[in-house]
C-alpha atoms as an extended CHARMM CRD file, in Angstrom:
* protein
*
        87  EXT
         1         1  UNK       CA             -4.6530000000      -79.6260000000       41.3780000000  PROA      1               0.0000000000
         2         2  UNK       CA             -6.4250000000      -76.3850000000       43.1740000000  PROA      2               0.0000000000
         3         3  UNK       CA             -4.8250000000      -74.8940000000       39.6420000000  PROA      3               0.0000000000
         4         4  UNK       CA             -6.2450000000      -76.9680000000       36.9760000000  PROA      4               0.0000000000
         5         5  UNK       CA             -9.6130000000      -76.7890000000       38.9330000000  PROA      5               0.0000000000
         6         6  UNK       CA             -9.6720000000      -73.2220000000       38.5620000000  PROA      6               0.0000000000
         7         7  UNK       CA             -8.2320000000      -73.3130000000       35.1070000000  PROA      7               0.0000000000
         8         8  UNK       CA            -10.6150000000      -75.6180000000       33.8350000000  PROA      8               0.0000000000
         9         9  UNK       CA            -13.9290000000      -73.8010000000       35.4690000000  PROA      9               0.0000000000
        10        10  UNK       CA            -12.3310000000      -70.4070000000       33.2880000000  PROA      10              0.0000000000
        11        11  UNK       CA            -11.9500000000      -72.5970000000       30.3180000000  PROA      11              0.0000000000
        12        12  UNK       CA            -15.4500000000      -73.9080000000       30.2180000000  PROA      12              0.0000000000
        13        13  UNK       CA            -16.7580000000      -70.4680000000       30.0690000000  PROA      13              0.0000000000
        14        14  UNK       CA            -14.1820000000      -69.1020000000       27.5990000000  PROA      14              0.0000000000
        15        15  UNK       CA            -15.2420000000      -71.4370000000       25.5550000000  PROA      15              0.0000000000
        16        16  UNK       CA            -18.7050000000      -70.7570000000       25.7870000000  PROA      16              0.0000000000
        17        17  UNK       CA            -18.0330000000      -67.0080000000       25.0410000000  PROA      17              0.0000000000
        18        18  UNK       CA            -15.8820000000      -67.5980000000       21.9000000000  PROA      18              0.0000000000
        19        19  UNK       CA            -18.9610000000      -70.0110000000       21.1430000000  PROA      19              0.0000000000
        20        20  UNK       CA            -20.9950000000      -67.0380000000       21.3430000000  PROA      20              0.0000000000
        21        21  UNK       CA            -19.4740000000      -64.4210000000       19.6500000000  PROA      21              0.0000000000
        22        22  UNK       CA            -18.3140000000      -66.7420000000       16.6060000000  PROA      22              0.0000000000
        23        23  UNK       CA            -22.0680000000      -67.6020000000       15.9700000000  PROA      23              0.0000000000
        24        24  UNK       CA            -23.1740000000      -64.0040000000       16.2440000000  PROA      24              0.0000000000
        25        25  UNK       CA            -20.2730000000      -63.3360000000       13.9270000000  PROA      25              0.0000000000
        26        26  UNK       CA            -21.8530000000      -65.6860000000       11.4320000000  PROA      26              0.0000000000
        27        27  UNK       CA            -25.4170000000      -64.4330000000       11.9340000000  PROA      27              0.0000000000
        28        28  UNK       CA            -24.1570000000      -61.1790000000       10.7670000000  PROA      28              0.0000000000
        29        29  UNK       CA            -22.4370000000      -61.9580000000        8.0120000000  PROA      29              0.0000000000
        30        30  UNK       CA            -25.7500000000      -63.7550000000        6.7810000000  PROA      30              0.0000000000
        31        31  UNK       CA            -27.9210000000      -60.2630000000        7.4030000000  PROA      31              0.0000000000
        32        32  UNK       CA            -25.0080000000      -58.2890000000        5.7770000000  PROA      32              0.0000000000
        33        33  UNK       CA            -24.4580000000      -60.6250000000        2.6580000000  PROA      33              0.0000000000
        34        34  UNK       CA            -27.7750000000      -62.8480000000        1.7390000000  PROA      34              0.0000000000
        35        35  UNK       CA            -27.4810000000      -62.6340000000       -1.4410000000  PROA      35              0.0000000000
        36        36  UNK       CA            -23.6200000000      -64.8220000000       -1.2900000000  PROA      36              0.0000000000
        37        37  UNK       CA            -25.6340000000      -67.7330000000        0.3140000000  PROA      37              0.0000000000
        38        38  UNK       CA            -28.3710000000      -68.2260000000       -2.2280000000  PROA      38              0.0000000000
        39        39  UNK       CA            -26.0750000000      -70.3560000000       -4.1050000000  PROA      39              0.0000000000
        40        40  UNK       CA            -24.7740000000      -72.1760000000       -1.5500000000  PROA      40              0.0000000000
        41        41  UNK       CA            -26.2410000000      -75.9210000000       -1.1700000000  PROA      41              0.0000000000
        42        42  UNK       CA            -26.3750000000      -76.0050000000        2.9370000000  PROA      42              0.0000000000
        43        43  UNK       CA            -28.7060000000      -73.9770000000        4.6670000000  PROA      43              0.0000000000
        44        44  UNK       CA            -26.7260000000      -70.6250000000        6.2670000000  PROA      44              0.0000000000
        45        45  UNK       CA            -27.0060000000      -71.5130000000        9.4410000000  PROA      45              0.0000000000
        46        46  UNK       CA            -24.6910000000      -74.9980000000        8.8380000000  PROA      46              0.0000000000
        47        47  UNK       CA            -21.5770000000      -73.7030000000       10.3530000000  PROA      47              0.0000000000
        48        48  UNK       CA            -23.3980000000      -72.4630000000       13.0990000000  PROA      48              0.0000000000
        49        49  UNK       CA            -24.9420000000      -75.7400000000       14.2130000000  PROA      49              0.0000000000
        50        50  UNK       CA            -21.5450000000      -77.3050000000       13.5240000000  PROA      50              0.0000000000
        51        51  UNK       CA            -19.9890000000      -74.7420000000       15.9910000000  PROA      51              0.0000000000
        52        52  UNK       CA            -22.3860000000      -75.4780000000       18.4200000000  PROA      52              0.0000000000
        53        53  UNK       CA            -22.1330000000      -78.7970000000       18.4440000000  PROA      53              0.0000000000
        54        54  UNK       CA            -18.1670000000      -78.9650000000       18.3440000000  PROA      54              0.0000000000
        55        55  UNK       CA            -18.9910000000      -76.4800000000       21.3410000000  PROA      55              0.0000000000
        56        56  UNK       CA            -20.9930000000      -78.5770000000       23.2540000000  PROA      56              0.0000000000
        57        57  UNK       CA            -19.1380000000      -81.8810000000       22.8200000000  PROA      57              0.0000000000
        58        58  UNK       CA            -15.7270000000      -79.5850000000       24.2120000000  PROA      58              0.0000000000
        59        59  UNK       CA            -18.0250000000      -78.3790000000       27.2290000000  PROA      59              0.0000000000
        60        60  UNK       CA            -18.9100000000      -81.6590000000       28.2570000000  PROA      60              0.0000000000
        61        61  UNK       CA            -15.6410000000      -83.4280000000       28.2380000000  PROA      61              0.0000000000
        62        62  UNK       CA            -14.2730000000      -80.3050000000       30.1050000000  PROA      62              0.0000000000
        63        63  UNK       CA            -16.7590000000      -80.2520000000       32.2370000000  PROA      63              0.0000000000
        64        64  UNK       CA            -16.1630000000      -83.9330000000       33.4510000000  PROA      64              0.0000000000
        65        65  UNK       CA            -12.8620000000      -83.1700000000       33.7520000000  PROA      65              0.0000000000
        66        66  UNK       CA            -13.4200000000      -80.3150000000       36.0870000000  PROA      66              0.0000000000
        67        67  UNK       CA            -15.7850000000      -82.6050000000       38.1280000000  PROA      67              0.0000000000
        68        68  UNK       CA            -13.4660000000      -85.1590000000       38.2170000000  PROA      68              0.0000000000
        69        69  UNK       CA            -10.7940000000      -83.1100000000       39.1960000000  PROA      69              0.0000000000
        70        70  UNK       CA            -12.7440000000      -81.8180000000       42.0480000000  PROA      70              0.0000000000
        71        71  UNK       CA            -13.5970000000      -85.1870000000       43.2870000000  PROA      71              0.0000000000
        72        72  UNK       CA             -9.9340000000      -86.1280000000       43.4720000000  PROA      72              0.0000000000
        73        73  UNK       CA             -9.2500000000      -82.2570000000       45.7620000000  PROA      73              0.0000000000
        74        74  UNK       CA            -12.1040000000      -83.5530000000       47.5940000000  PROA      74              0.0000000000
        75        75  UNK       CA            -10.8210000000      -86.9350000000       48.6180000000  PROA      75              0.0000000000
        76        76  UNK       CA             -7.2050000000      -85.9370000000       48.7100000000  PROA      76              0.0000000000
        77        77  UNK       CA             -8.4770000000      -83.0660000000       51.4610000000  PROA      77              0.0000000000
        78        78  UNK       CA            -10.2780000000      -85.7660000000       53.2190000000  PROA      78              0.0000000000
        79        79  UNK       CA             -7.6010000000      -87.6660000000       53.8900000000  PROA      79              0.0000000000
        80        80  UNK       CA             -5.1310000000      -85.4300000000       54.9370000000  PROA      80              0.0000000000
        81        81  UNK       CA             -7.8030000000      -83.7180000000       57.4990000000  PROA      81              0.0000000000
        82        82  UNK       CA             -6.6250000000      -84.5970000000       61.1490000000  PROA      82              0.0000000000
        83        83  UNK       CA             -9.3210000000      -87.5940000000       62.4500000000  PROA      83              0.0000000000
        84        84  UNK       CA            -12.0760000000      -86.2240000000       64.7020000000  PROA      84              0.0000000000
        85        85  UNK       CA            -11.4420000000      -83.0740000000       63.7520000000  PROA      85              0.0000000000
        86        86  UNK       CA            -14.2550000000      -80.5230000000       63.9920000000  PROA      86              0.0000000000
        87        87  UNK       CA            -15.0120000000      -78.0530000000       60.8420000000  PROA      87              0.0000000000
C-alpha cells in the first residue's frame, strides 16, 4: 500500500507536467503557424482547454485515490500499533 501511495503522489505530478508541456507545445505551434488556424472553425486555444480539462478531471480522481489510500495506511497502522503505546 506504502507503494501505490508513493506511486500515485509521482503520478499526480507527472501528469501535471505532461499537462504542461503539451499545452506549451500547442501555444507554440499557434505563434509559429497562425496563419494554418485562420480557417479553422474553433478558436486555437480548443485543444488546450480540452487538455486541461481531461487534466484536471485525471488529477482529481487520482488525487482521491491517493487520499483514500492514505486513509486506509493510516487506519491499518493504527491498528497494528501496540495499545498504550507512547509515540
Amino acid at each position: 500500500m506504502k507503494g501505490l501511495h508513493k506511486f500515485l503522489k509521482v503520478f499526480i505530478f507527472v501528469q501535471l507536467g505532461a499537462c504542461t508541456g503539451d499545452v506549451l507545445r500547442q501555444y507554440l505551434h499557434y505563434v509559429n503557424h497562425q496563419e494554418m488556424y485562420i480557417t479553422w472553425s474553433a478558436p486555437w486555444y480548443t485543444g488546450i482547454q480540452l487538455t486541461v480539462a481531461f487534466t484536471a478531471f485525471t488529477v482529481a480522481l487520482t488525487t482521491l485515490a491517493y487520499f483514500l489510500v492514505g486513509r486506509m495506511l493510516r487506519r491499518r497502522e493504527a491498528s497494528t500499533s501496540p495499545k498504550g503505546a507512547c509515540d
